[in-house]
C-alpha positions, 0 to 999 in steps of 0.5 A: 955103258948105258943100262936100261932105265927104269920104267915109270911104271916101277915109281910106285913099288919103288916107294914099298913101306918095308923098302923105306923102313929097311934104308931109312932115308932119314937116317941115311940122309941126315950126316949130310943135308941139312936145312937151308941146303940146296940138293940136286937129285937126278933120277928120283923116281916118284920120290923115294928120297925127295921127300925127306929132302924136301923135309930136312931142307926146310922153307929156306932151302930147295931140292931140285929133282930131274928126271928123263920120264915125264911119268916119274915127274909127274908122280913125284909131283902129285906125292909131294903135293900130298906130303905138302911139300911140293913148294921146296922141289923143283921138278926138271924134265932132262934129256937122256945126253945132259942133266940141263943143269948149266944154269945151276953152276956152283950152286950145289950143296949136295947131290944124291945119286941113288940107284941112277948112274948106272942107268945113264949113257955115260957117268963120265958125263954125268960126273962133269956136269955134277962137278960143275953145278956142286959148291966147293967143299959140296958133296955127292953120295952115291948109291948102286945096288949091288944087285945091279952094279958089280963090284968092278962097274962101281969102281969104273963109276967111281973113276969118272967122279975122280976124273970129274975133279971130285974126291972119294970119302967113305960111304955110308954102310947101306945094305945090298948097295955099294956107296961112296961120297964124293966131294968137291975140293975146297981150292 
């Protein structure tokens, strides 16, 4: 079920001017992380998205961002740094089997999956580790292009979360991707 992963050398065409203002992360982020939170988002890349975590999360709180290529890592660093918010993100190297998250149990309040899960050798295993590192009540918002991510590998992913314990809500309309959230019961 594991796809290719993007190459490192992809990170900064990824962060393209017209692709930001075509999903405007602010807008997509905003319903749900706000200040103070604690965000973990694996796959960011070079930061499409980290930085305006880091923005919306503020001094009192934190994003922590994994990633299997030390290449993106270090991108992403160097652009924080730029942005001058490199003191809000935490940078993870992962291994290709396990996010290496354990130490976060029941510490999440959000968890941004975007473009990622269907790069993962298995998003049953990615789903239970998410599960477990997520607050009760948290949320995941996850986001696969659809010109990736047929309809029917979406729902397979969707059926993992489920199978995780997590419970789907509606997504936000974000063109030329497929979404759902996805929350942590409260009990």
């Amino acid at each position: 079920m594991a796809r290719c992963v993007c190459p490192w050398w992809m990170g900064p065409l990824l962060l393209n001017p017209l692709r930001r203002w075509r999903l405007r992360p602010e807008r997509l982020l905003g319903p749900w992380v706000h200040e103070g939170m604690t965000v973990l988002e694996p796959g960011p890349g070079m930061g499409f998205c980290t930085v305006t975590l880091a923005h919306i999360v503020g001094l009192s709180g934190r994003v922590i961002a994994i990633d299997i290529q030390p290449r993106m890592l270090d991108g992403l660093r160097k652009r924080l740094a730029r942005k001058g918010v490199l003191d809000r993100v935490e940078t993870r190297l992962a291994m290709r089997e396990s996010l290496g998250i354990a130490d976060l149990a029941g510490s999440v309040d959000f968890v941004l999956a975007f473009a990622m899960v269907h790069e993962t050798p298995s998003a049953e295993k990615f789903f239970r580790e998410t599960a477990v590192v997520m607050k009760p009540g948290a949320s995941l918002l996850l986001v696969e292009p659809m010109g990736h991510i047929s309809a029917e590998f979406f729902t397979t992913e969707v059926e993992a979360a489920r199978a995780a314990g997590l419970v789907e809500a509606e997504g936000p309309d974000i063109p030329g991707n497929r979404t759902a959230i996805l929350r942590k019961p409260l009990g």
